[in-house]
C-alpha positions as CSV (number, residue, x, y, z in Angstrom):
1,X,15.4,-6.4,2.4
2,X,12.3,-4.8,3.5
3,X,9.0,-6.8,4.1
4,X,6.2,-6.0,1.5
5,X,3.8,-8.0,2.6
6,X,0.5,-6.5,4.3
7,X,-1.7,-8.5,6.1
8,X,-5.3,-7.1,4.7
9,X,-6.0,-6.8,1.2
10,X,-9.3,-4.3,0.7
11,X,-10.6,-3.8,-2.7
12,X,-13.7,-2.4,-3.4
13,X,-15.9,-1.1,-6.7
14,X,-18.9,1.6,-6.8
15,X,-20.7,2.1,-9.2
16,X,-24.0,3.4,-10.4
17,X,-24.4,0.8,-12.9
18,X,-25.6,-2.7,-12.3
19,X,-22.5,-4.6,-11.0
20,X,-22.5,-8.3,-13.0
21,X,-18.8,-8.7,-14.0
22,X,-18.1,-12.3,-12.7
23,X,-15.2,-12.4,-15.5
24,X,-13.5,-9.4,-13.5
25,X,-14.0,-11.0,-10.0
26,X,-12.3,-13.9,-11.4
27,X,-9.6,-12.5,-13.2
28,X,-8.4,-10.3,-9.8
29,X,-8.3,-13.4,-7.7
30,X,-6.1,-15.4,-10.4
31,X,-3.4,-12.2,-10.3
32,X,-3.6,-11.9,-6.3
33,X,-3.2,-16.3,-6.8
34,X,-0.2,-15.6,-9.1
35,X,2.2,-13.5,-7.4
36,X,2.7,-15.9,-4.9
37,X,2.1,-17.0,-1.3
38,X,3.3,-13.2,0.4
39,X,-0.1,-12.2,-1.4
40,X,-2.4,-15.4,-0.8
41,X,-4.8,-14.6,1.9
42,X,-5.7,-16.9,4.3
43,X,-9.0,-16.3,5.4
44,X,-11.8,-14.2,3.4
45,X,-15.5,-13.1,4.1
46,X,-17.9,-10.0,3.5
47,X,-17.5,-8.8,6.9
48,X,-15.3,-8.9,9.9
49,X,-14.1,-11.8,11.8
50,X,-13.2,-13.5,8.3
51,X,-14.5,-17.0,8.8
52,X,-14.1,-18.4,5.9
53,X,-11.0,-20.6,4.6
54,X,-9.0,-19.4,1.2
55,X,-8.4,-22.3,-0.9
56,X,-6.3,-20.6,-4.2
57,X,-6.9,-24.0,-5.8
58,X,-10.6,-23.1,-6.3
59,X,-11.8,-19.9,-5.9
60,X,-15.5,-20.8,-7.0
61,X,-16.9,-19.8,-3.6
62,X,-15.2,-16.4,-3.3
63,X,-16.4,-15.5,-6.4
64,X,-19.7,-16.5,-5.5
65,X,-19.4,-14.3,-2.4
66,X,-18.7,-11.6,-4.4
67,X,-21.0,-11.9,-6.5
68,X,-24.1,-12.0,-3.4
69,X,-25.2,-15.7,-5.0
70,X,-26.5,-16.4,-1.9
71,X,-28.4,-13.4,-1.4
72,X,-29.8,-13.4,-4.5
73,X,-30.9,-16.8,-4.1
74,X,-33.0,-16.1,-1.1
75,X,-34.8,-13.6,-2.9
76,X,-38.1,-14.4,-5.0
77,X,-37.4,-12.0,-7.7
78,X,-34.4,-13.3,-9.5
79,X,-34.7,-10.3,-11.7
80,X,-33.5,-8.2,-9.0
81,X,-29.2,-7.6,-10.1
82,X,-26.5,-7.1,-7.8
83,X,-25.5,-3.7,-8.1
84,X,-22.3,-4.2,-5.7
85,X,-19.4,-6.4,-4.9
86,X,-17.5,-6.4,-1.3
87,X,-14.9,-8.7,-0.4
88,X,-12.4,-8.9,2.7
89,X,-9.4,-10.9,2.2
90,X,-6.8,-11.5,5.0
91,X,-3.0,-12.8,5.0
């Protein structure tokens, strides 16, 4: 049988329109969760090296990531939107 399994997932969005779809976000991780461990990254971050741990169990922090929380939090305007999402995910 031949091996499927890659060990980088990418996924990326552009988009000229304010990105602020945490519902999305949420719902890809659950499918990449639900086909099973050959999918389930290990490690995942914005940038390279990944230093951060994967736990499928909760996915609160990944999503946050995504999402630039902490960015946004260290910015006085909390007007100002996310207009992008990046995520690197590694088996």
């Amino acid at each position: 049988m031949k091996d499927l399994t890659y060990p980088i997932i990418r996924f990326s969005l552009s988009s000229l329109k304010v990105w602020r779809n945490e519902a999305f976000i949420t719902e890809l991780l659950q499918s990449i969760n639900k086909f099973g461990k050959d999918f389930i990254p290990q490690n995942y971050d914005r940038f390279q090296p990944l230093k951060r741990k994967y736990n499928s169990e909760d996915i609160n922090e990944v999503v946050d990531l995504f999402m630039n929380r902490e960015t946004l939090a260290c910015i006085q305007d909390s007007s100002i939107p996310s207009i992008d999402g990046s995520l690197l995910m590694e088996k």
